[in-house]
N, C-alpha and C positions, 0 to 999 in steps of 0.2 A: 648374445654375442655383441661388443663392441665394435663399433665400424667410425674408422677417421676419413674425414672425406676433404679435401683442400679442392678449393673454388676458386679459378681465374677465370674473373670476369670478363665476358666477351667487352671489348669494348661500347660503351654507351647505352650497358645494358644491366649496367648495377640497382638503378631504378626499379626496374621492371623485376628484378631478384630479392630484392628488399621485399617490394611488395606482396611476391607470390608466396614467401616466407610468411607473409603476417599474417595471410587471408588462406593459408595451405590448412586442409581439411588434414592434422594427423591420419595415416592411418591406421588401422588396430595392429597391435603388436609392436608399433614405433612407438619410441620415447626419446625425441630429443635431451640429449645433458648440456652440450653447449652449442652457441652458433656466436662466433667470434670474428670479429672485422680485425684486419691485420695490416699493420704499417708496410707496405710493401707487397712484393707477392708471395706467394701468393695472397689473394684478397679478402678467402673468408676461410675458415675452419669449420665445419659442423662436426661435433661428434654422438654419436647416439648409439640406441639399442637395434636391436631386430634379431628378431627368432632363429632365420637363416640366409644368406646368402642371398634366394630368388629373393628374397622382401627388402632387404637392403640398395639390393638393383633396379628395384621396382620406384621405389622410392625416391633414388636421387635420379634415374630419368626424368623426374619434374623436371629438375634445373639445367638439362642440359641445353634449351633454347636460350638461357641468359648467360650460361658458364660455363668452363672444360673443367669438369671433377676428376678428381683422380682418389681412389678409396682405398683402404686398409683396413684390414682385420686386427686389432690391437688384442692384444692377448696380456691378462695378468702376470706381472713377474713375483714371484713370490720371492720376500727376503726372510732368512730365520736370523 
């Protein structure tokens, strides 16, 4: 499952989110694809994998002492 996640940074607390990003133990089952800084807000994009739901939630409670996420389930559109 793909999950899109948009990060507005708490203020003064980008630092602190950068960081927990670098030194953030994956854990099994995730697979970051992108983590993307954005002219404006919101401030960051991450997109990634996860099995299900609970592990996707699991996941981005990391960041919620440095940013307010807000998440989606992106779903393939198929063109013929």
């Amino acid at each position: 499952m793909t999950f899109i996640t948009t990060l507005d940074v708490i203020p003064g607390r980008a630092d602190e989110l950068l960081n927990t990003i670098k030194v953030l133990k994956i854990p099994e089952g995730i697979k970051i694809r992108e983590f993307l800084s954005l002219f404006g807000k919101p401030d960051f994009v991450l997109i990634f994998e996860a099995p299900d739901e609970e592990k996707a939630m699991n996941f981005i409670l990391k960041f919620v002492a440095y940013a307010v996420p807000k998440t989606s389930l992106g779903v393939n559109v198929e063109f013929s």
